[in-house]
C-alpha positions in Angstrom: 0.0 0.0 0.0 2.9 2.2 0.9 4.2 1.7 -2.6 1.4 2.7 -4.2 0.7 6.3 -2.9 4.4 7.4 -1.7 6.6 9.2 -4.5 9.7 7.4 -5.9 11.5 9.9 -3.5 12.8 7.0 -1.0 15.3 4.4 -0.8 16.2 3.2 2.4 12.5 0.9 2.3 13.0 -0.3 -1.2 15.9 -2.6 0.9 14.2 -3.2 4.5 10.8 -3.9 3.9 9.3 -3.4 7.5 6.9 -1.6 8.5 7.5 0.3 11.8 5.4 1.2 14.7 7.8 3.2 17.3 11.0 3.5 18.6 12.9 3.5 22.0 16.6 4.4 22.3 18.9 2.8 19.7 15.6 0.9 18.7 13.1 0.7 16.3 10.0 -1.9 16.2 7.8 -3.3 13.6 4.4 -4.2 13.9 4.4 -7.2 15.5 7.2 -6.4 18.2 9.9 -7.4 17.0 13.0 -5.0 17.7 15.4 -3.8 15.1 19.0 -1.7 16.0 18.6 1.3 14.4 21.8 2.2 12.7 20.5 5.3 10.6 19.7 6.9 13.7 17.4 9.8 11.5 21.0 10.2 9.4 22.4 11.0 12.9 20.3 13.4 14.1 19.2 11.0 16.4 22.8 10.6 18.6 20.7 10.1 22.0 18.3 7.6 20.5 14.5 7.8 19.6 12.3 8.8 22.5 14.9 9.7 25.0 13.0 9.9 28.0 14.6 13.2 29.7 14.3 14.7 25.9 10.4 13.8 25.8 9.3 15.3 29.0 11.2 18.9 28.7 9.1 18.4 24.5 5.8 17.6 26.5 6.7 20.6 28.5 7.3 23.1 26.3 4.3 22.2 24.2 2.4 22.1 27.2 2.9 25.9 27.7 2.5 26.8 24.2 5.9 27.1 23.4 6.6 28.5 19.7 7.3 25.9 17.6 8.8 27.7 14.4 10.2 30.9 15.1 12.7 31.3 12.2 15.7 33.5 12.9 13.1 35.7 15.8 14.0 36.5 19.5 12.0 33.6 21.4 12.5 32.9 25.3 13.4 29.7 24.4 16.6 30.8 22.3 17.6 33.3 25.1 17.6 30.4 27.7 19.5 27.8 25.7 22.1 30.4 24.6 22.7 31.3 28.9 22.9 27.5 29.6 25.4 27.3 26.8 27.6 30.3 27.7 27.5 29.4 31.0 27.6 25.1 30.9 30.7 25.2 27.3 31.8 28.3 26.4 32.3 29.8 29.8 34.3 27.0 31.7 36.5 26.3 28.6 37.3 30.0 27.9 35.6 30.0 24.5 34.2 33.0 22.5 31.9 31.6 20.0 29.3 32.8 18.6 26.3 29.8 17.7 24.3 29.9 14.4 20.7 28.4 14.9 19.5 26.6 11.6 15.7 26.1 10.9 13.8 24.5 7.9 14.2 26.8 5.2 11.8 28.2 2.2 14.8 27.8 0.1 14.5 23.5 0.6 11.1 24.2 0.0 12.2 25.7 -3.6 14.7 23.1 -3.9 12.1 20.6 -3.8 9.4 21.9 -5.3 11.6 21.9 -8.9 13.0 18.7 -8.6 9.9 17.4 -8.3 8.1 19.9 -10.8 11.1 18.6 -13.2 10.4 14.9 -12.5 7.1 14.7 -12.9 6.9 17.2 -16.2 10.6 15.9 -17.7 11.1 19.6 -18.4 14.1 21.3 -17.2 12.8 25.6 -17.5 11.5 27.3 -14.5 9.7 30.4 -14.0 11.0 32.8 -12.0 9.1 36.0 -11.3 10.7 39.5 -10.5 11.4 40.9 -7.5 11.0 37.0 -6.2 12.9 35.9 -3.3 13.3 31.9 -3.3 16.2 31.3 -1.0 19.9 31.0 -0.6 21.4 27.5 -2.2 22.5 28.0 -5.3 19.6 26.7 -7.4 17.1 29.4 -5.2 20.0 32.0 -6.1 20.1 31.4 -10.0 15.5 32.4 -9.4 15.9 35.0 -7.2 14.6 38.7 -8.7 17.9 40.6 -7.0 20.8 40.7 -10.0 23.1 41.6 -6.8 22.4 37.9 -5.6 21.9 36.2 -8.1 24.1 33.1 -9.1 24.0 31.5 -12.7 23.6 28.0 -11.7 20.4 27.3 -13.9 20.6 30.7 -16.1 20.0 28.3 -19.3 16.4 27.1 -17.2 15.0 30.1 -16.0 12.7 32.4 -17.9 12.1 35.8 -16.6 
């Protein structure tokens, strides 16, 4: 069923054919119970496991209180108190002066997306790309964007203005 309705986007189920129902710690679980070591680990994103109890209950938490969930690059609460526990639990003791750089989903993978998929499914390569547009940073959003200043030829030959 899976098959049928997902795109051809994937790759890691075309090998493990399972079907999962949750995870705990290094594991994942199929539907009838049996436990799998997860060594993709969410491409590593995943370094204390799935469902890391501590992790969960300071999640529940902040949803709890409404916490904001995607802020983007704005001042939040929750940004000003992990950047004091940082400075004062790392960069403090060790004498260091860094600055940290907070990354976020991004319209620009949006973009990204949206024309390799728009290509896939049409076989077409050209794009439209309207003026005064802003699409992103990468280098394919870059070669769309409306600002001449920014803009990098990447897919010049694709894009009609």
């Amino acid at each position: 069923m899976l098959e049928q309705y997902e795109s051809e986007v994937r790759s890691y189920c075309r090998n493990f054919h399972k079907v999962f129902h949750r995870a705990s710690g290094s594991y994942l679980y199929d539907q009838n119970g049996s436990p799998y070591l997860d060594f993709l680990s969410c491409a590593g994103a995943l370094n204390y496991g799935h469902n890391h109890h501590a992790l969960k209950q300071a999640i529940f938490q902040y949803i709890n209180e409404d916490g904001i969930q995607g802020a983007l690059d704005l001042h939040t609460k929750a940004k000003k108190d992990f950047i004091t526990a940082f400075q004062e639990n790392i960069l403090v003791p060790r004498g260091l002066t860094y600055k940290l750089q907070f990354t976020s989903p991004t319209g620009t993978s949006v973009v990204e997306s949206a024309i390799k998929l728009a290509r896939k499914v049409t076989q077409r390569c050209r794009v439209v790309a309207f003026t005064n547009g802003f699409h992103g940073m990468t280098g394919t959003s870059l070669s769309l964007t409306g600002n001449k200043d920014h803009r990098q030829p990447v897919m010049d030959a694709y894009v009609e203005r």
